[in-house]
SETIVO-405692 format. One record per atom (N, C-alpha, C): residue in one letter; residue number from 1; x negated, z, y. Coordinates in steps of 0.2 Angstrom, whole numbers. Layout:
- residuo; num; xx; zz; yy
- a; NUM; X; Z; Y;
...
***
This chain:
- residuo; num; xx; zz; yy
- x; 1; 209; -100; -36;
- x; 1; 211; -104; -30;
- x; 1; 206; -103; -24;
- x; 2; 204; -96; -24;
- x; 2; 200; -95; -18;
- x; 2; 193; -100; -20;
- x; 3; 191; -100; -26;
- x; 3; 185; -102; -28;
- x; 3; 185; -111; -27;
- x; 4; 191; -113; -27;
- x; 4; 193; -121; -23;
- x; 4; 193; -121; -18;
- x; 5; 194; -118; -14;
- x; 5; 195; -118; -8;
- x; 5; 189; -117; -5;
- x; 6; 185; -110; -9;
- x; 6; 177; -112; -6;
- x; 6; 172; -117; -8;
- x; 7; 174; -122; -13;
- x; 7; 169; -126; -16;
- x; 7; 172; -132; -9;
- x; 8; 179; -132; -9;
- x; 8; 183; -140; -3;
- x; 8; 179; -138; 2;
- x; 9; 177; -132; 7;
- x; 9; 174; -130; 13;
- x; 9; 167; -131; 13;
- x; 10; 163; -128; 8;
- x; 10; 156; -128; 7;
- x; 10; 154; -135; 7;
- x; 11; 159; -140; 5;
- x; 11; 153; -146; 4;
- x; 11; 158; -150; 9;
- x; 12; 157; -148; 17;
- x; 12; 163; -153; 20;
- x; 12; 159; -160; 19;
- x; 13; 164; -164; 20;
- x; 13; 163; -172; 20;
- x; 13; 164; -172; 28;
- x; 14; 159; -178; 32;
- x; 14; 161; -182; 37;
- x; 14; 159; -186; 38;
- x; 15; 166; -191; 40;
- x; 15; 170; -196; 39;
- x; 15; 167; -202; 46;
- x; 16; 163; -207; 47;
- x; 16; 161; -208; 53;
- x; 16; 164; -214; 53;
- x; 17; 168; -214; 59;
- x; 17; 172; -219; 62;
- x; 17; 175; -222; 58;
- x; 18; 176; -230; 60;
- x; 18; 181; -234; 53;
- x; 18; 177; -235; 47;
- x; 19; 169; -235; 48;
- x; 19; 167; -236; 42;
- x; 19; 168; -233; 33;
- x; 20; 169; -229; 37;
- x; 20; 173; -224; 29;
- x; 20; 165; -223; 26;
- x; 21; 159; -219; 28;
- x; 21; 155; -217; 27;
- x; 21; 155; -212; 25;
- x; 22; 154; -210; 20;
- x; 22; 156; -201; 17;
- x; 22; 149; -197; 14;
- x; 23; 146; -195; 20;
- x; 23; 140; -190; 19;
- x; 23; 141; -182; 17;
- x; 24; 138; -181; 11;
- x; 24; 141; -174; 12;
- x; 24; 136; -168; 13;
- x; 25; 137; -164; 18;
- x; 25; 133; -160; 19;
- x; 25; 133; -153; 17;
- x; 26; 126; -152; 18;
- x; 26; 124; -146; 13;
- x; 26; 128; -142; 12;
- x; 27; 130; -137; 9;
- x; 27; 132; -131; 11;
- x; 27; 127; -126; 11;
- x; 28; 128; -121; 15;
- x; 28; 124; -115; 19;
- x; 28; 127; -111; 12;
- x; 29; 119; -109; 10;
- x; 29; 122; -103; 5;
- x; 29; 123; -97; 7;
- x; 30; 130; -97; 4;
- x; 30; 133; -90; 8;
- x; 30; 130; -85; 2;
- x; 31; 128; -83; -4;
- x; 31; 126; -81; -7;
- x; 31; 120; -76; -7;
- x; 32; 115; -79; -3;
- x; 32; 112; -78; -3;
- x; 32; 110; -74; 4;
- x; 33; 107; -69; 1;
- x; 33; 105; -61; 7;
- x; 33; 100; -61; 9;
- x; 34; 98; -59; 15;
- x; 34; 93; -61; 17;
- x; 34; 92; -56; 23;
- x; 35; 85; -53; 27;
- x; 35; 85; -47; 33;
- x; 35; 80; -52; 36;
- x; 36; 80; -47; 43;
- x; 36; 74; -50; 48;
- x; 36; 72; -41; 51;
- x; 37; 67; -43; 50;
- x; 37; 64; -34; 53;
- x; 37; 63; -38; 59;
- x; 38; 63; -34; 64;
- x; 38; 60; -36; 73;
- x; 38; 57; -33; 74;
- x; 39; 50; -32; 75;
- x; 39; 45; -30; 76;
- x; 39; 40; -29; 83;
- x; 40; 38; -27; 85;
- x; 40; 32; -29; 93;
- x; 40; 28; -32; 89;
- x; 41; 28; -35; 84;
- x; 41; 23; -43; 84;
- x; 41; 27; -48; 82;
- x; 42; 32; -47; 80;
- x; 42; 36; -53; 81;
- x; 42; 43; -50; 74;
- x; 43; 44; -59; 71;
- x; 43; 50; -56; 66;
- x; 43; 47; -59; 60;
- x; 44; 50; -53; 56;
- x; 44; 47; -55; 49;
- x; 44; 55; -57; 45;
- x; 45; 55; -63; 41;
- x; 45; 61; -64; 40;
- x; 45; 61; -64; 33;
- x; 46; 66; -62; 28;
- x; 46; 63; -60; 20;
- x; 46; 70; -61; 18;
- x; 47; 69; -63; 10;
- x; 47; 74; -66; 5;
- x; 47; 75; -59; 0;
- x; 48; 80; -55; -2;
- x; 48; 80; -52; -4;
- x; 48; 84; -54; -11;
- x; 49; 83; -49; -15;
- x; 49; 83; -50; -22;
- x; 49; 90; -44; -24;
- x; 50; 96; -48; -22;
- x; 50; 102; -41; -25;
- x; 50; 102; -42; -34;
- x; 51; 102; -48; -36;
- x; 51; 102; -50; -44;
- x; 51; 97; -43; -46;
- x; 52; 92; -42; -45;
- x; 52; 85; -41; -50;
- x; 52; 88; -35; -48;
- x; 53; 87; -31; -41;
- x; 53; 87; -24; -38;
- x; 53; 93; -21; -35;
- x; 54; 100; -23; -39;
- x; 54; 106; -23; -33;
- x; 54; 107; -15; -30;
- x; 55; 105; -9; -33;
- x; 55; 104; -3; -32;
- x; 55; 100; -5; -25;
- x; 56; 94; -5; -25;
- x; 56; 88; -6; -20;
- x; 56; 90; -11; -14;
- x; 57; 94; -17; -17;
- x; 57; 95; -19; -9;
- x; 57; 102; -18; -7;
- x; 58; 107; -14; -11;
- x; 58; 110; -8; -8;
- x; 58; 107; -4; -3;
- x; 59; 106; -2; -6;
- x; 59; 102; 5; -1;
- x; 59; 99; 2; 8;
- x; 60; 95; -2; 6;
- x; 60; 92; -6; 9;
- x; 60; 96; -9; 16;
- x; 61; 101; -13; 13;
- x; 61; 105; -14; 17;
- x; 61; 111; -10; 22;
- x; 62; 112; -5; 15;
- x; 62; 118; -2; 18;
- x; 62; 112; 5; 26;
- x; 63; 105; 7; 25;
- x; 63; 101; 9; 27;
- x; 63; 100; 4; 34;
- x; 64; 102; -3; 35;
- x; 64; 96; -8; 40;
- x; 64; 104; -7; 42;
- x; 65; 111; -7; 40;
- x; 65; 117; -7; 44;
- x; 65; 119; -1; 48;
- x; 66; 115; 3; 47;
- x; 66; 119; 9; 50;
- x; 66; 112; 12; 58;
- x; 67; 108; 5; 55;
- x; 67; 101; 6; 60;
- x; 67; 96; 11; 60;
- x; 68; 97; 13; 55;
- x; 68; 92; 18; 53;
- x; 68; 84; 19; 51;
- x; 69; 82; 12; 52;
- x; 69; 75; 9; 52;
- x; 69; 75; 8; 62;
- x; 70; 80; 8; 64;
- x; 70; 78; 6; 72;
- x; 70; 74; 12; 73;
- x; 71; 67; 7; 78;
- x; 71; 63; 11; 80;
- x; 71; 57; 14; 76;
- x; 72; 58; 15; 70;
- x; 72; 53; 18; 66;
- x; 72; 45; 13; 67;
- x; 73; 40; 17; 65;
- x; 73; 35; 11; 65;
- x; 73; 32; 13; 57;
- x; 74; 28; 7; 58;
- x; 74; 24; 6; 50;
- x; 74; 17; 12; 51;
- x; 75; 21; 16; 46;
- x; 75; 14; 20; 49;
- x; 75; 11; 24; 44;
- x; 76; 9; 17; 38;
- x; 76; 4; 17; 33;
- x; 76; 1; 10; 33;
- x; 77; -5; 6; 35;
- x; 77; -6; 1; 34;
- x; 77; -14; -1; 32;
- x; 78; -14; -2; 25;
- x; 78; -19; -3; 22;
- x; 78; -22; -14; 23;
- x; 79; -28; -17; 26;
- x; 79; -30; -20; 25;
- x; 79; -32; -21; 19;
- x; 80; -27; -29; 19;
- x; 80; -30; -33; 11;
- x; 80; -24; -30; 6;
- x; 81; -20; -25; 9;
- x; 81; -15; -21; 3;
- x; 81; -9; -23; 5;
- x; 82; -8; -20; 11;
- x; 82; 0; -17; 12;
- x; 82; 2; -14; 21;
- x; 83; 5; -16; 21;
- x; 83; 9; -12; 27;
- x; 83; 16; -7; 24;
- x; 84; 16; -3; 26;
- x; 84; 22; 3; 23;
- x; 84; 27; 7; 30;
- x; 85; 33; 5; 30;
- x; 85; 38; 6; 34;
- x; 85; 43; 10; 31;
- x; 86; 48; 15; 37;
- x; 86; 53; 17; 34;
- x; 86; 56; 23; 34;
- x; 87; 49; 28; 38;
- x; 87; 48; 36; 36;
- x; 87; 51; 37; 43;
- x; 88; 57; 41; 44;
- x; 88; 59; 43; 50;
- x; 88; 55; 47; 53;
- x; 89; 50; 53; 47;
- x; 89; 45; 58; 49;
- x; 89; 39; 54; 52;
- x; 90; 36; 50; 51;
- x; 90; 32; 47; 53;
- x; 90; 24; 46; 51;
- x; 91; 26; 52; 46;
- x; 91; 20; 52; 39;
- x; 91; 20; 52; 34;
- x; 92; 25; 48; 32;
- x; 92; 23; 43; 23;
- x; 92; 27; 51; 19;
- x; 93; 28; 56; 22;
- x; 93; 34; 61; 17;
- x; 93; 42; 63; 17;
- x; 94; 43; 57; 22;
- x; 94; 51; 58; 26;
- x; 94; 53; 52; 21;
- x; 95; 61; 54; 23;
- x; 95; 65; 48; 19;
- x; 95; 71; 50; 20;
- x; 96; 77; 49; 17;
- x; 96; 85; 52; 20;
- x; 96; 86; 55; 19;
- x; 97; 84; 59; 13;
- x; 97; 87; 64; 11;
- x; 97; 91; 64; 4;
- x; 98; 89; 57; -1;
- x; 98; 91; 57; -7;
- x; 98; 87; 52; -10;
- x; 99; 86; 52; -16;
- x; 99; 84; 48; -20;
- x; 99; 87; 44; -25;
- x; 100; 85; 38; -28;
- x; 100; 87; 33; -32;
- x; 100; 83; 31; -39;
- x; 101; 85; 29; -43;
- x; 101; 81; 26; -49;
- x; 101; 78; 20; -47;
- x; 102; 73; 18; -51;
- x; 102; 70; 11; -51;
- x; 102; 72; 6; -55;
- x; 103; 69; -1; -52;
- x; 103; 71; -4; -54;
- x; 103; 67; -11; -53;
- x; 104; 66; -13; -61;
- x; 104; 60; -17; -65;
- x; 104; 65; -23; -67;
- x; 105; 61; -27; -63;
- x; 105; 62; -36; -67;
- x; 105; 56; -37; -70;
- x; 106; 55; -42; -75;
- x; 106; 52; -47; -76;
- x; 106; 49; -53; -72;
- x; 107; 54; -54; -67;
- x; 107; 55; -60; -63;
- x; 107; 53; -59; -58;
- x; 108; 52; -53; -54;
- x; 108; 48; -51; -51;
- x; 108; 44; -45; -49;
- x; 109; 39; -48; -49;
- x; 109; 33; -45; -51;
- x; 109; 28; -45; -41;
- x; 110; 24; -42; -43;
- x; 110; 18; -40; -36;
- x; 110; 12; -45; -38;
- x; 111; 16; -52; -36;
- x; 111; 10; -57; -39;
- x; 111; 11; -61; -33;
- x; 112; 10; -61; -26;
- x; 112; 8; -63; -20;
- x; 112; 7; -61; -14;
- x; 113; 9; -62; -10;
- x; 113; 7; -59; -2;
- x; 113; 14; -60; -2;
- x; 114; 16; -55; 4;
- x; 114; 24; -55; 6;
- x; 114; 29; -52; 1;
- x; 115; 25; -45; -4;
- x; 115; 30; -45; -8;
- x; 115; 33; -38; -5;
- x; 116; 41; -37; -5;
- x; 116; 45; -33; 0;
- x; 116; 47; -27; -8;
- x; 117; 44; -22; -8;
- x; 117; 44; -16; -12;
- x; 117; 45; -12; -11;
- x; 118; 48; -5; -11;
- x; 118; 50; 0; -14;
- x; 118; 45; 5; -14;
- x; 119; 41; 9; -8;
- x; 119; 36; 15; -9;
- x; 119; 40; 20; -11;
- x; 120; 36; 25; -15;
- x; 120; 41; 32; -19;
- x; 120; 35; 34; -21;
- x; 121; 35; 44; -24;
- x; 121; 32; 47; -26;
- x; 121; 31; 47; -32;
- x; 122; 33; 45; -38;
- x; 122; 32; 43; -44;
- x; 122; 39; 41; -45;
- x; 123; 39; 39; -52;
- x; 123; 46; 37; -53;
- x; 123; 52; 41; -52;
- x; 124; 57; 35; -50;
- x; 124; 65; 37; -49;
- x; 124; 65; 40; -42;
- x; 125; 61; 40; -37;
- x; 125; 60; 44; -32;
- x; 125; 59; 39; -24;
- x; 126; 64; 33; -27;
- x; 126; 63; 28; -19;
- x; 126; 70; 32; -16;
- x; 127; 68; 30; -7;
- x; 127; 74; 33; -6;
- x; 127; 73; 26; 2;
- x; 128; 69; 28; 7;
- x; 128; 70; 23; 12;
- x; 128; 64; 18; 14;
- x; 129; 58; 23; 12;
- x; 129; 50; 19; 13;
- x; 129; 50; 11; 7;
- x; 130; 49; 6; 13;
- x; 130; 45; -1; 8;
- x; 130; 40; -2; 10;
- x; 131; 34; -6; 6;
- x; 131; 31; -10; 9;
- x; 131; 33; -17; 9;
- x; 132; 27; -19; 11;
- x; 132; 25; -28; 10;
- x; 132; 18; -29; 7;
- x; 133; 17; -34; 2;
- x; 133; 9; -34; 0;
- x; 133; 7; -42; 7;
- x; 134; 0; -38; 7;
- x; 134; -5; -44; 10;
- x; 134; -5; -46; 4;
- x; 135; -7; -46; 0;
- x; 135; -8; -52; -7;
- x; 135; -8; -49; -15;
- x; 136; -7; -51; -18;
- x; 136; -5; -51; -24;
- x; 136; -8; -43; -26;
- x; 137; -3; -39; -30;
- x; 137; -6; -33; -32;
- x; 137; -2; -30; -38;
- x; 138; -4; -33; -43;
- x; 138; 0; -32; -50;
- x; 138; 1; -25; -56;
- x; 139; -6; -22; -52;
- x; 139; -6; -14; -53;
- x; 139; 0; -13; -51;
- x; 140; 3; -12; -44;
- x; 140; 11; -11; -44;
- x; 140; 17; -12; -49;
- x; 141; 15; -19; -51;
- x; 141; 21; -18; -57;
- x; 141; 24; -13; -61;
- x; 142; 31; -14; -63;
- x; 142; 32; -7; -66;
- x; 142; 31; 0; -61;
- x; 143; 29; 1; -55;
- x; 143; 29; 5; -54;
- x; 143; 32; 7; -48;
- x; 144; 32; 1; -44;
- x; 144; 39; 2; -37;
- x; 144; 43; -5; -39;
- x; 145; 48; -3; -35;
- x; 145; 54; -10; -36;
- x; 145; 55; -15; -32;
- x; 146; 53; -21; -35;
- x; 146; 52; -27; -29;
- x; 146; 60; -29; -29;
- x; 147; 61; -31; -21;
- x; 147; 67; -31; -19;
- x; 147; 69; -37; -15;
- x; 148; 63; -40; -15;
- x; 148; 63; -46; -8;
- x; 148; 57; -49; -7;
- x; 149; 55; -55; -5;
- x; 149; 51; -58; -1;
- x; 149; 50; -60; 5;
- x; 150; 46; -62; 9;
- x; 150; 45; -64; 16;
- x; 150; 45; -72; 15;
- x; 151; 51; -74; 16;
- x; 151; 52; -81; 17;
- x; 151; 47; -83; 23;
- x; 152; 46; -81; 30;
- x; 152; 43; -85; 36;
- x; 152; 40; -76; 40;
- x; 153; 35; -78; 43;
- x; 153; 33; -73; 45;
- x; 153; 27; -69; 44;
- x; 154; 25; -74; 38;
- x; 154; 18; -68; 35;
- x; 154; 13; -66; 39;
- x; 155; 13; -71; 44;
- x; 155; 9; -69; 49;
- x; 155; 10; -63; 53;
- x; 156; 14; -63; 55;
- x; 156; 17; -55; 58;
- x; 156; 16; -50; 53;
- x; 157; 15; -50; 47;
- x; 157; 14; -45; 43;
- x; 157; 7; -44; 43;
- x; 158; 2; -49; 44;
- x; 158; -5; -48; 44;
- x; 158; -8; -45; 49;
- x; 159; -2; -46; 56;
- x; 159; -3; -45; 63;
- x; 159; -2; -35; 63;
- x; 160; 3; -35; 59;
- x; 160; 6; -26; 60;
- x; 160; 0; -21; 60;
- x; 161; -1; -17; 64;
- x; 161; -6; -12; 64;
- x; 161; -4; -6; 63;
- x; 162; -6; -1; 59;
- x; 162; -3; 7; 60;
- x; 162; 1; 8; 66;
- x; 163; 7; 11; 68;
- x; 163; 11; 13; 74;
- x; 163; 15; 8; 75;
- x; 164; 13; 2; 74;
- x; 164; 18; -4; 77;
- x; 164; 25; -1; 76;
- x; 165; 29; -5; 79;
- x; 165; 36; -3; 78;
- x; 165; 43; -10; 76;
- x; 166; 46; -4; 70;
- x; 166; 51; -13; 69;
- x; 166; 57; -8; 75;
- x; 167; 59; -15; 79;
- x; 167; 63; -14; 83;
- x; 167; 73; -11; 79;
- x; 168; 73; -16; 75;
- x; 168; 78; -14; 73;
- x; 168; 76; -19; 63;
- x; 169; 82; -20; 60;
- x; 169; 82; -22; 55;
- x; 169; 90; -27; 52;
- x; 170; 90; -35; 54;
- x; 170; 96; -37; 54;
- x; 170; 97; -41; 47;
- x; 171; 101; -39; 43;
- x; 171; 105; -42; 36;
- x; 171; 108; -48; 38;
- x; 172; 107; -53; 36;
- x; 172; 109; -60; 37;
- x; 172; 115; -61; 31;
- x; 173; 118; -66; 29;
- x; 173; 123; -65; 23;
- x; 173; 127; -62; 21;
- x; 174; 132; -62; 17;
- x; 174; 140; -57; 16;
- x; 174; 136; -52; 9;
- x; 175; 133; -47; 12;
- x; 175; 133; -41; 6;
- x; 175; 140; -38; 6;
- x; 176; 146; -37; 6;
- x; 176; 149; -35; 5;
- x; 176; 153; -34; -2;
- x; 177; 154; -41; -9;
- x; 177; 152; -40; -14;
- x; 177; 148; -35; -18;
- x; 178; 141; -34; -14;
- x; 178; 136; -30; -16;
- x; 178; 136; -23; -15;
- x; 179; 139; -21; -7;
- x; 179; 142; -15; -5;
- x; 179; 148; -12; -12;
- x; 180; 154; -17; -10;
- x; 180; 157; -13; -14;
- x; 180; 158; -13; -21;
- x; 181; 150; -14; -25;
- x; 181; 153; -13; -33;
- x; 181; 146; -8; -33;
- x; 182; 144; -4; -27;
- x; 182; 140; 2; -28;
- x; 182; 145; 5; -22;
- x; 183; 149; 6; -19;
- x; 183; 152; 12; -13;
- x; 183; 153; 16; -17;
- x; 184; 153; 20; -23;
- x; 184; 154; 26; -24;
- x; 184; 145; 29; -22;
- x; 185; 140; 27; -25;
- x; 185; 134; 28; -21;
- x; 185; 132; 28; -16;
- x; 186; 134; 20; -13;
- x; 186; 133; 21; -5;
- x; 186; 138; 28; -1;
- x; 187; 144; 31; -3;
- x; 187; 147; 34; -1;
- x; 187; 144; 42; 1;
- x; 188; 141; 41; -6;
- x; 188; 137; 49; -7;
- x; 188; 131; 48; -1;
- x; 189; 128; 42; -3;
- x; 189; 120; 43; 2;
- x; 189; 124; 43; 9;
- x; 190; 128; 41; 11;
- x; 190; 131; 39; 18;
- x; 190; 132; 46; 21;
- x; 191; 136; 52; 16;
- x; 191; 137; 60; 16;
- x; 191; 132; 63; 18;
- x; 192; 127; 62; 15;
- x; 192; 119; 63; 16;
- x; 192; 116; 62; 21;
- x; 193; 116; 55; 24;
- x; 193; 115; 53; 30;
- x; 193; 116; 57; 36;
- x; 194; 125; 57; 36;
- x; 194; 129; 59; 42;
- x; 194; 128; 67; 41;
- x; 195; 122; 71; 37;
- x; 195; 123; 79; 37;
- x; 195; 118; 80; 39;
- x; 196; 113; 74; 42;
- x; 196; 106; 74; 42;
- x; 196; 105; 75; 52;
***
């Protein structure tokens, strides 16, 4: 019933004047997740991946909701590579204070510019640091967990210089299905967080 009731809403009809014109308009995918980091060089707006990484953009999001990127700056930033955000300490060995497994698609892979990944000490060891690639870097594969892409903004990602700063980080779309078929994990890292 709910699932009729979402499909009658998502595609409203409107109805113009007496003509009985019935245009149906899009529906706005509510499905789909999506962040915006805010930056001092602008906003980076990015499509995340819960199918492929739902662990990861757990984290991720339940991490951009409690504001815990607010303020931080990117402060590894390799030309032609990567920009890297996320370290509370502000040298590439801070993180929250737990760790998570990885996590590998086939379907996405580090084959462009703008790919939103998962930095870690070797495997099983992401905890809050991602990058972004400048462009394609397939060595990556298999070894950190891509999570997302930058739908608009890449410019801003090329503009980021060591110490820039994301202002804050906003989750756009209903993660809430995704929250809660991990709350027993988000529950533990949140424990973590708050003893921090």
């Amino acid at each position: 019933m709910r699932a009729t009731r979402l499909l009658f809403f998502s595609t409203m009809l409107v109805v113009i004047a007496n003509n009985v014109t019935i245009m149906p308009i899009q529906a706005n995918q509510s499905n789909e997740l999506s962040a915006v980091i805010k930056t001092s060089k602008g906003d980076i707006h990015l499509t995340l991946y819960p199918e492929e990484a739902p662990i990861t953009v757990a984290n991720f999001v339940n991490l951009a909701g409690r504001g815990y990127y607010d303020g931080l700056m990117f402060h590894r930033v390799i030309d032609n590579f990567m920009i890297q955000g996320g370290d509370p300490t502000g040298t590439g060995s801070g993180g929250p204070g737990y760790r998570f497994g990885d996590e590998f698609s086939p379907n996405r892979r580090h084959n462009s510019s703008g790919i939103l990944s998962m930095a870690n000490a070797g495997p099983n060891t992401n905890g809050s640091q991602f990058f972004i690639t400048h462009q394609a870097t397939p060595h990556l594969d298999d070894m950190h967990s891509v999570f997302g892409k930058v739908s608009s903004g890449l410019d801003v990602v090329n503009a980021i210089a060591q110490g820039d700063v994301m202002t804050t980080i906003v989750i756009e779309g209903d993660a809430s299905t995704l929250l809660a078929s991990h709350q027993q994990q988000i529950d533990e890292w949140n424990s973590i967080l708050g003893s921090r």
